[in-house]
C-alpha positions in Angstrom: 59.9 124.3 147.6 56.9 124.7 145.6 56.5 123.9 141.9 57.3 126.6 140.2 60.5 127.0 142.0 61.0 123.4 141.0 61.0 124.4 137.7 62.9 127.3 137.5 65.3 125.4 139.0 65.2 122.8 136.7 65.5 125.1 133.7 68.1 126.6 135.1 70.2 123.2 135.0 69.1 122.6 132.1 70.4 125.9 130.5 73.8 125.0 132.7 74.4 122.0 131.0 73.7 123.5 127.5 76.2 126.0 128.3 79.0 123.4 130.2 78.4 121.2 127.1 78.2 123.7 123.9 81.5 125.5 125.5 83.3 121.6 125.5 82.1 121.4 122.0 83.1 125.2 121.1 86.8 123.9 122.2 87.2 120.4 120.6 86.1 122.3 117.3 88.8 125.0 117.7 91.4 122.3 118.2 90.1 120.0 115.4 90.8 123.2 113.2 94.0 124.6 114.8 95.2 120.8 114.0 93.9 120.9 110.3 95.5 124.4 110.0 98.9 123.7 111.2 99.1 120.4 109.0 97.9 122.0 105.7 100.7 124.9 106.3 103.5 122.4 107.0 102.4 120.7 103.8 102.7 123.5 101.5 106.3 124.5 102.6 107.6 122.6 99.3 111.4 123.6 98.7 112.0 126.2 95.6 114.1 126.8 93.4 117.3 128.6 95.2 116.8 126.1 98.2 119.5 124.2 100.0 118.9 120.4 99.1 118.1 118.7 102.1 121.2 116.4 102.6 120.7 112.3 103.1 122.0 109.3 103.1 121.1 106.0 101.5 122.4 102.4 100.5 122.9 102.5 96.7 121.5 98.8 94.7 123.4 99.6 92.0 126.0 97.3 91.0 127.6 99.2 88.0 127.9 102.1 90.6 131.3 102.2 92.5 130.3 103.9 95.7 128.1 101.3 98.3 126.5 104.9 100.2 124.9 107.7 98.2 125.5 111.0 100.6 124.2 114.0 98.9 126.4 116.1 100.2 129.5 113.9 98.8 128.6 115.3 95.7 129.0 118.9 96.0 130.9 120.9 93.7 129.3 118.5 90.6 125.6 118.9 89.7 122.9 116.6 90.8 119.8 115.4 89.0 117.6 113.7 91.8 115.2 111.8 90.4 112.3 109.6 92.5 111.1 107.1 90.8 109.4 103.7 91.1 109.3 100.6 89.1 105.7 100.6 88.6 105.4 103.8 87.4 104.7 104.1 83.7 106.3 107.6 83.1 109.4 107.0 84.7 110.0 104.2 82.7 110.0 106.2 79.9 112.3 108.4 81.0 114.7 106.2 82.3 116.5 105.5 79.1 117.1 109.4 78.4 118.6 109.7 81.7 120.8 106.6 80.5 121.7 108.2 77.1 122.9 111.0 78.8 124.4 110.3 82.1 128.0 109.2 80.2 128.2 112.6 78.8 127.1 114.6 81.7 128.9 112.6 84.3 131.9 113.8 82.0 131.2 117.2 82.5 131.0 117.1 86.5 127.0 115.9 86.4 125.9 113.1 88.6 122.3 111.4 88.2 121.0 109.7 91.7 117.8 107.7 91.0 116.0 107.0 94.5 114.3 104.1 93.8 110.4 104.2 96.3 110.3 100.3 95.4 109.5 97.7 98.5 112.0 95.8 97.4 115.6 95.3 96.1 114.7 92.6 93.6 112.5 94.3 91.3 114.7 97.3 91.2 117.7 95.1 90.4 115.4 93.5 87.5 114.5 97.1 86.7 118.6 98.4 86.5 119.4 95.0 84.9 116.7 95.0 81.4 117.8 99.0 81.4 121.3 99.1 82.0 121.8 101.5 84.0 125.0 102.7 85.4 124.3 105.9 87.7 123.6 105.7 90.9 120.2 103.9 92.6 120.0 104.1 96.0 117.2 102.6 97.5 114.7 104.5 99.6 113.5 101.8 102.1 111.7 103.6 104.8 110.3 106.4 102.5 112.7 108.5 104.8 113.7 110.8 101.5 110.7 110.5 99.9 109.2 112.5 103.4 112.1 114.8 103.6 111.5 115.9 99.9 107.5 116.2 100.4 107.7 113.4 97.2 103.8 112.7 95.7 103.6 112.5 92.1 106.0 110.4 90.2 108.4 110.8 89.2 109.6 114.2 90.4 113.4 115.4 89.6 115.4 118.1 91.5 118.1 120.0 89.5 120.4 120.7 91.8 123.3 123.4 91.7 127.0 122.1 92.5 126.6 124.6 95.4 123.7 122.3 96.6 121.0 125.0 96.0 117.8 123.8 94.0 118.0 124.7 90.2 114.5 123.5 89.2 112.3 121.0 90.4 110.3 119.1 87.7 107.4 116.7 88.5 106.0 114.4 85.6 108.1 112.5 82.9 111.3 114.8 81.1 111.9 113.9 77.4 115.2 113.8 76.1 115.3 117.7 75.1 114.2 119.1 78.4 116.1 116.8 80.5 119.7 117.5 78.6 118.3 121.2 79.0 117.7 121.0 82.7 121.1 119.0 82.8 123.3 121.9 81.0 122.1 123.7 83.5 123.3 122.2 86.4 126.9 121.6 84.8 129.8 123.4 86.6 131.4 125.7 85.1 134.4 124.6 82.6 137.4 126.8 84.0 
C-alpha cells in the first residue's frame, strides 16, 4: 500500500469516527432535552379551580381536634380551607390568627379549616398550636407526601375547596382577615 493510499485511508477513519462519535452526541442531546421537556410539562400541570381535590390522608398533631386521622375525603359535603403552612414562615404566621378568629363561625356553618403543617417536627408545631390556640385541624405532613401531591412551593398556599370536593380558588401568599372570610363564604354549603 503506498502512502497516499495510507492516507486516504486514514482520513477516511478519521471522518468515521467523527461521524460514529457526533451521531452518539446528536442522541444523548436529544434525550437530555426529551427529559427536560417532559419534567417542565409535568410541572406545570397545577390543579385549577373546578379540579377534584386530590384526596389524602394524614395524622392530625392537634390536641383540641377530636378526630386522630385527617382524610380529605371525610369531609365532603362541608367546605374545606386547605392551608400549607410552616412554622418558620413569617406570612403564615400572620394569618394564622384570622383563620383562628374565624374557624368557630365557619365551622358553624358546615366549614372546616385543615392546616398541613411542612414542619420536621411535631414539637415545634405543638409550640406553634399551643402560643396560638388553635383548635382546627393540624395534620402533620411528615414525608412532604401532600405537599408533592399538591405541587406546594410558595408558602403558604390555601385551596378553597367546594363541599363537592372540586377546587373553589387556590390562593398562594398570606390572606387577611377580609379576603379569607370572603374566600370562606364561598365555600359554605348552602343553608337549606
Amino acid at each position: 500500500m503506498s502512502k497516499e493510499e495510507r492516507d486516504i485511508q486514514k482520513q477516511k477513519k478519521k471522518r468515521n469516527r467523527l461521524i460514529y462519535r457526533s451521531s452518539i452526541l446528536a442522541v444523548l442531546v436529544g434525550a437530555v432535552i426529551f427529559a427536560l421537556v417532559s419534567n417542565s410539562q409535568d410541572d406545570d400541570e397545577i390543579y385549577r379551580s373546578g379540579d377534584a381535590a386530590p384526596d389524602f390522608q394524614l395524622t392530625q398533631v392537634n390536641e383540641a381536634f377530636d378526630e386522630d386521622v385527617t382524610q380529605l375525603s371525610d369531609l365532603e359535603g362541608k367546605g374545606v380551607m386547605l392551608n400549607f403552612w410552616a412554622t418558620w414562615c413569617g406570612p403564615c404566621k400572620e394569618e394564622m390568627p384570622y383563620m383562628q378568629e374565624l374557624y368557630p363561625e365557619y365551622q358553624e356553618k358546615g366549614v372546616e379549616i385543615v392546616a398541613v403543617s411542612l414542619d420536621s417536627t411535631e414539637y415545634v408545631i405543638d409550640n406553634f398550636i399551643e402560643e396560638y390556640g388553635l383548635t382546627f385541624a393540624i395534620p402533620h405532613d411528615t414525608n412532604a407526601d401532600v405537599r408533592d401531591l399538591y405541587r406546594i412551593t410558595p408558602m403558604p398556599t390555601t385551596f378553597f375547596i367546594n363541599p363537592d370536593g372540586t377546587i373553589n380558588e387556590i390562593v398562594q401568599g398570606a390572606l387577611t382577615l377580609d379576603r379569607l372570610e370572603g374566600h370562606l363564604d364561598a365555600i359554605t354549603p348552602d343553608a337549606s
